[in-house]
DRENBA-337319 format. One line per 4 residues: their letters; for each residue x, y, z of N, C-alpha, C. Coordinates in Angstrom, 2 decimals, decimal comma, padded with zeros to 5 digits. Each point is the difference from the previous one (the first is absolute). Last residue first. Layout:
REM DRENBA-337319
a = X/Y/Z/X/Y/Z/X/Y/Z; ...
//
This chain:
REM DRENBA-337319
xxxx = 020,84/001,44/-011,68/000,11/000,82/000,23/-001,27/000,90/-000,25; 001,93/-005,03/000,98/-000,92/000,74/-000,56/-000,25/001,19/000,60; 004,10/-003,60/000,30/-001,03/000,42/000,92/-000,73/000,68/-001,12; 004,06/-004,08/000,76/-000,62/001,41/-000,54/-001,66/000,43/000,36
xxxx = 003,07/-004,04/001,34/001,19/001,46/-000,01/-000,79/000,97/-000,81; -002,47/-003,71/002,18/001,58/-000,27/000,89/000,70/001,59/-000,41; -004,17/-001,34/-001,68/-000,06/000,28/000,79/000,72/000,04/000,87; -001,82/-001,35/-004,84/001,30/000,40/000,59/000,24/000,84/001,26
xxxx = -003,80/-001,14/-002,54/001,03/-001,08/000,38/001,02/000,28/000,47; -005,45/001,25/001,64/001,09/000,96/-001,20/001,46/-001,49/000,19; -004,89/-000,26/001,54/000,89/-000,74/-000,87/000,81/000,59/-000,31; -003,21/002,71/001,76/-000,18/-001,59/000,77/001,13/-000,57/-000,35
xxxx = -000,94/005,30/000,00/000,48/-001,05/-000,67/000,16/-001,52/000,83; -001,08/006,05/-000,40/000,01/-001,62/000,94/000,37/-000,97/-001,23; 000,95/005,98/000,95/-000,25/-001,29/-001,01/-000,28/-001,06/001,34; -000,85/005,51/-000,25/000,38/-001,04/000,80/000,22/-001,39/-000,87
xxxx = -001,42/005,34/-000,81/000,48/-001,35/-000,81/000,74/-000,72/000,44; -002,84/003,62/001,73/001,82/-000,32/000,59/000,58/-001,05/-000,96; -004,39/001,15/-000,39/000,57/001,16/-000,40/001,35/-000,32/-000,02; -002,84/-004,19/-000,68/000,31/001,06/001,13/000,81/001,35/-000,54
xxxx = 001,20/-005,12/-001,75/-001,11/000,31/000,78/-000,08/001,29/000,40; 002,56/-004,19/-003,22/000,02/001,32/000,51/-001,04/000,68/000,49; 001,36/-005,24/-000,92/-000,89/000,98/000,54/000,23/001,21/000,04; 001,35/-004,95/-002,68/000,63/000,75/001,50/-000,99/001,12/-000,42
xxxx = 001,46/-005,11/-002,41/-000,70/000,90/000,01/000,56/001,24/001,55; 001,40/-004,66/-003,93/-000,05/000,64/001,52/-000,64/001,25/-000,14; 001,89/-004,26/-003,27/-001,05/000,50/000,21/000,07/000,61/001,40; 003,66/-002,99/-002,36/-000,96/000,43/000,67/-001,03/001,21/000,18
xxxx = 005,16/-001,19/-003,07/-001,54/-000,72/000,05/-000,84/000,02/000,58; 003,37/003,01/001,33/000,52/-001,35/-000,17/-000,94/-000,85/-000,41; -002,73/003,76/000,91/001,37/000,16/000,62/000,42/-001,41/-000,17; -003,68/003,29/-001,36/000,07/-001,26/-000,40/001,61/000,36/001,18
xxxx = -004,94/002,96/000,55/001,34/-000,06/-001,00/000,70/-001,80/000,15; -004,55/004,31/001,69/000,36/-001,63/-000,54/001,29/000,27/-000,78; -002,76/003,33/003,99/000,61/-000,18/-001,22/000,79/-001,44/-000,37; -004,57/003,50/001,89/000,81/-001,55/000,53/000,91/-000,08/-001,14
xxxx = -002,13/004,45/002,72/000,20/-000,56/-000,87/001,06/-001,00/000,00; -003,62/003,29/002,14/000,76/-001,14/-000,02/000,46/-000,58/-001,30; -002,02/004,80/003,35/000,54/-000,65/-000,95/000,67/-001,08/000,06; -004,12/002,54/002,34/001,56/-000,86/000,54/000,16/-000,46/-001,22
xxxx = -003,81/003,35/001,81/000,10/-000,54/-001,64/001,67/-000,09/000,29; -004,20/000,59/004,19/001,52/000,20/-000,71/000,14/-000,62/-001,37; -004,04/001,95/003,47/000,22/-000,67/-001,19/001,24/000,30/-000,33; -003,04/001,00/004,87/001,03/000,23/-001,24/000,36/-001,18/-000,62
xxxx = -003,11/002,16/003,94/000,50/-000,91/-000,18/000,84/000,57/-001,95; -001,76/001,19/005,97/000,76/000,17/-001,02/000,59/-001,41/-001,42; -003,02/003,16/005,13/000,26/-001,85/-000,64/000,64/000,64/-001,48; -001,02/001,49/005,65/000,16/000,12/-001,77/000,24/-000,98/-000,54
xxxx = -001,81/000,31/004,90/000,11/000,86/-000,15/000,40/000,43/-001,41; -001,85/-004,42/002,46/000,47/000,67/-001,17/000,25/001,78/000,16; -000,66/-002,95/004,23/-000,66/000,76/-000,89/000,53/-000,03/-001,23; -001,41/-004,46/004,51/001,00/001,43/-000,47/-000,71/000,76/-001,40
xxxx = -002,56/-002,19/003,45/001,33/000,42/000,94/001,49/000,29/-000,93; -005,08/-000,95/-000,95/000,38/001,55/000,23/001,33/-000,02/001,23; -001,48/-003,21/-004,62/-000,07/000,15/001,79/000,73/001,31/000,25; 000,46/-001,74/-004,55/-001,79/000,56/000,54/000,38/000,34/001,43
xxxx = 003,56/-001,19/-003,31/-000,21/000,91/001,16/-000,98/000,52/000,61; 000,81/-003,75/-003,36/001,38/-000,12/001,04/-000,46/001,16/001,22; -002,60/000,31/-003,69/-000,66/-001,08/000,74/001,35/000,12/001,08; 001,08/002,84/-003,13/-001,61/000,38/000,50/-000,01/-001,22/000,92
xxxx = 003,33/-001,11/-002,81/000,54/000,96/000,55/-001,21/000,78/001,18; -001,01/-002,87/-003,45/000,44/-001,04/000,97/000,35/001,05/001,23; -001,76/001,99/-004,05/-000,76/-000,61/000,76/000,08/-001,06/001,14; 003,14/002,16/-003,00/-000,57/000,74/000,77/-001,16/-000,10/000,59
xxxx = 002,14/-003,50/-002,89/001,27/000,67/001,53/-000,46/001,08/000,43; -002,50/-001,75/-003,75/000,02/-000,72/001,19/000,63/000,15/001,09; 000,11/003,05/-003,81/-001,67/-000,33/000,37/000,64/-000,55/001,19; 003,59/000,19/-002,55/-000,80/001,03/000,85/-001,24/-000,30/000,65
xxxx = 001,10/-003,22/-002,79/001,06/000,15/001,55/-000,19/000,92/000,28; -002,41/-000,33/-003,88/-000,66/-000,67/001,11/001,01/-000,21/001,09; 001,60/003,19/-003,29/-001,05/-000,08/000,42/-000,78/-000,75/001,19; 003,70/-001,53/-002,05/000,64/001,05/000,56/-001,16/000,66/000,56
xxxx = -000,83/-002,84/-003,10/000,70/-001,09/000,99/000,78/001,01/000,96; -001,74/001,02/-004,30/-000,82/-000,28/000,75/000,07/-000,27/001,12; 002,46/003,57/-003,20/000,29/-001,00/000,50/-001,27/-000,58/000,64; 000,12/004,42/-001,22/-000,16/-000,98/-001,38/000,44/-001,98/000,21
xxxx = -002,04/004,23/002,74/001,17/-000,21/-000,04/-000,17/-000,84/-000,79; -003,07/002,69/002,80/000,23/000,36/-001,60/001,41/-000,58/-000,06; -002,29/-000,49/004,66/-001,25/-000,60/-001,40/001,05/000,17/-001,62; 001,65/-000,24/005,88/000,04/000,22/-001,22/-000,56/-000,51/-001,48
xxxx = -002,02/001,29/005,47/001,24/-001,29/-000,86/-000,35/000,68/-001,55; 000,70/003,36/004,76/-001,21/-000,77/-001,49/000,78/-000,88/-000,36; 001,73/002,39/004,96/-000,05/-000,09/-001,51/-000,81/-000,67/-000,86; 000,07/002,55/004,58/000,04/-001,29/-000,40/-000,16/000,04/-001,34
xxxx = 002,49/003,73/002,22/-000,72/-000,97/000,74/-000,41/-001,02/000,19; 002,98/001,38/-003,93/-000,98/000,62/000,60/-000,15/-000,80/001,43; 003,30/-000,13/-005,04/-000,38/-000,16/001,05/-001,12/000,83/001,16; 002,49/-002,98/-005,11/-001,79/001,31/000,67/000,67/-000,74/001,81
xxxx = 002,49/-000,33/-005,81/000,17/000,00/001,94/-001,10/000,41/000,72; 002,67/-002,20/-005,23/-001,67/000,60/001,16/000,56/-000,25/001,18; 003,26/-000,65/-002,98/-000,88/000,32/-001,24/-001,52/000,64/000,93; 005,71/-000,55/001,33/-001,05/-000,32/000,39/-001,02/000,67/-001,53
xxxx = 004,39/-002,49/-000,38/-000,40/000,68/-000,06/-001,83/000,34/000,48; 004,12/-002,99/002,33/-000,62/000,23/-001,46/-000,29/001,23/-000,03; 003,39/-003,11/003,32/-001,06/000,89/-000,33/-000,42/000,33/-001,08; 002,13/-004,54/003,24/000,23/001,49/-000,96/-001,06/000,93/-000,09
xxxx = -000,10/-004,03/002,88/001,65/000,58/-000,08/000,04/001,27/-000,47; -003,92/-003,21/-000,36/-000,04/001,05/000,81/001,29/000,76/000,37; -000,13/-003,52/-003,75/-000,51/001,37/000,20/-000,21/000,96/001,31; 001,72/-004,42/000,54/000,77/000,91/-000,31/-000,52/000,99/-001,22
xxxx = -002,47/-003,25/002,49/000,83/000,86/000,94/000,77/001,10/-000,87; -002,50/-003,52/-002,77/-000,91/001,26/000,21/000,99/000,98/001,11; 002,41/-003,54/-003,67/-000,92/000,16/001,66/000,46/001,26/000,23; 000,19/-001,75/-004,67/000,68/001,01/000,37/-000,92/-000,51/001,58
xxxx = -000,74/-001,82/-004,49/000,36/-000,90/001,29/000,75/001,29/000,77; -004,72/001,71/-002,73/001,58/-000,36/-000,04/000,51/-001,03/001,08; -004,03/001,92/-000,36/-000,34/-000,97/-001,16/001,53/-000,83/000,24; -003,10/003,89/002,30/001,42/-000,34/000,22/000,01/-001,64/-000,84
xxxx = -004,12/003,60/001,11/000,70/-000,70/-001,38/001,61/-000,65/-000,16; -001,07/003,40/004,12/-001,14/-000,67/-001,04/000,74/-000,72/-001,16; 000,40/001,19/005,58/001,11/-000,35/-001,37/-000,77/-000,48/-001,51; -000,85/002,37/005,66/-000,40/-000,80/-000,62/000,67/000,25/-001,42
xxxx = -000,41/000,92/005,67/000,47/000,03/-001,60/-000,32/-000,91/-001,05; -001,20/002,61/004,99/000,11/-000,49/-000,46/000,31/000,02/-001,51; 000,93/001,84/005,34/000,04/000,41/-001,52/-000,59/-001,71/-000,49; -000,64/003,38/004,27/-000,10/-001,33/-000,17/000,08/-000,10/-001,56
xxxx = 001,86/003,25/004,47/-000,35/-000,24/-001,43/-000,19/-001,39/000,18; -000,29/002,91/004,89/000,43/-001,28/-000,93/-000,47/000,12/-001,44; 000,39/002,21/005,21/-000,23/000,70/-001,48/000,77/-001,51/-000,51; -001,55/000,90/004,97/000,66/-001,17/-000,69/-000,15/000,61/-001,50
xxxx = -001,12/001,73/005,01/-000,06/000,17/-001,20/000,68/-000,42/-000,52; -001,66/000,77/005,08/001,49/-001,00/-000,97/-000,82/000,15/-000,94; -001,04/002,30/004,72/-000,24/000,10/-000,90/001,23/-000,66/-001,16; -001,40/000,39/006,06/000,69/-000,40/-001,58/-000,27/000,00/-001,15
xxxx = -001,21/002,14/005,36/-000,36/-000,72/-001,22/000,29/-000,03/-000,94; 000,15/-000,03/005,49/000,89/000,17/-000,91/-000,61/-000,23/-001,28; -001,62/001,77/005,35/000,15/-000,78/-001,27/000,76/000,18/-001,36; -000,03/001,08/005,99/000,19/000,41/-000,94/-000,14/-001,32/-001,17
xxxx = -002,02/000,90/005,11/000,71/-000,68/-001,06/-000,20/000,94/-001,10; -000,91/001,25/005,08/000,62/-000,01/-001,30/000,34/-000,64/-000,90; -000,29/000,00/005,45/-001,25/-000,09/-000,79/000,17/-000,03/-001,58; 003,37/000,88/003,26/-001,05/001,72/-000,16/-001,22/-000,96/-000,92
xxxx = 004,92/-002,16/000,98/-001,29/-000,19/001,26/-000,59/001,40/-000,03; 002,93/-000,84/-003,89/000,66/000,19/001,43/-001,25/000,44/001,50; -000,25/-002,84/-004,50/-000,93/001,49/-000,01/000,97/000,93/001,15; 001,08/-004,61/-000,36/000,18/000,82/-001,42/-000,62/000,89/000,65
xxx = -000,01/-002,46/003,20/001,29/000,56/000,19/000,29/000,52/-001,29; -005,10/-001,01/001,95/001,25/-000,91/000,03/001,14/001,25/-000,63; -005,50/-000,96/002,03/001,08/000,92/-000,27/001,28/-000,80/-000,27
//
């Protein structure tokens, strides 16, 4: 007998329940040919062209891209293996095709050669080299 139960014999039990809801996104950047780094697409937004979402979703067969395909394929088969064990669930899965506009534009400045990025709905610019970087800016 001891002084929890207040000496009647009694224990009382406690049982905890913790649920952890976690996304696991992965991405992927097809055909990025450009010197534009890949981070700063994920900045912006495009236009979506495919979206499937479900429980568990199909890899995508009818897309004219190849390389978008077999990353489907493979990120939903990695996605399966990540969660064989029955200690966690997929409950949905969601995947989508963005069409991110880019466009690289070339011009000369004081004899030189330079280039810069408009990107994204938000038509975000980049630029590695812009020269004049003390008093003007790209609008």
């Amino acid at each position: 007998m001891c002084y929890r139960c207040d000496w009647k014999g009694v224990l009382l039990y406690h049982t905890e329940l913790s649920i952890t809801w976690v996304n696991n996104i992965l991405e992927y950047t097809a055909d990025n040919k450009s010197e534009l780094p890949i981070y700063h697409l994920q900045e912006v937004t495009g236009r979506k062209i495919l979206s499937d979402e479900h429980n568990l979703v199909r890899p995508i067969i009818e897309f004219p891209e190849l390389s978008i395909k077999d990353y489907s394929r493979s990120s939903i088969a990695q996605h399966k293996m990540m969660f064989a064990s029955g200690e966690h669930r997929i409950l949905k899965q969601r995947q989508t095709v963005e069409l991110v506009p880019l466009t690289k534009v070339k011009y000369e400045w004081k004899g030189k050669p330079y280039s810069f990025y408009v990107f994204g709905n938000e038509n975000k610019v980049y630029s590695e080299d812009y020269p004049a970087k003390c008093c003007c800016s790209i609008l």
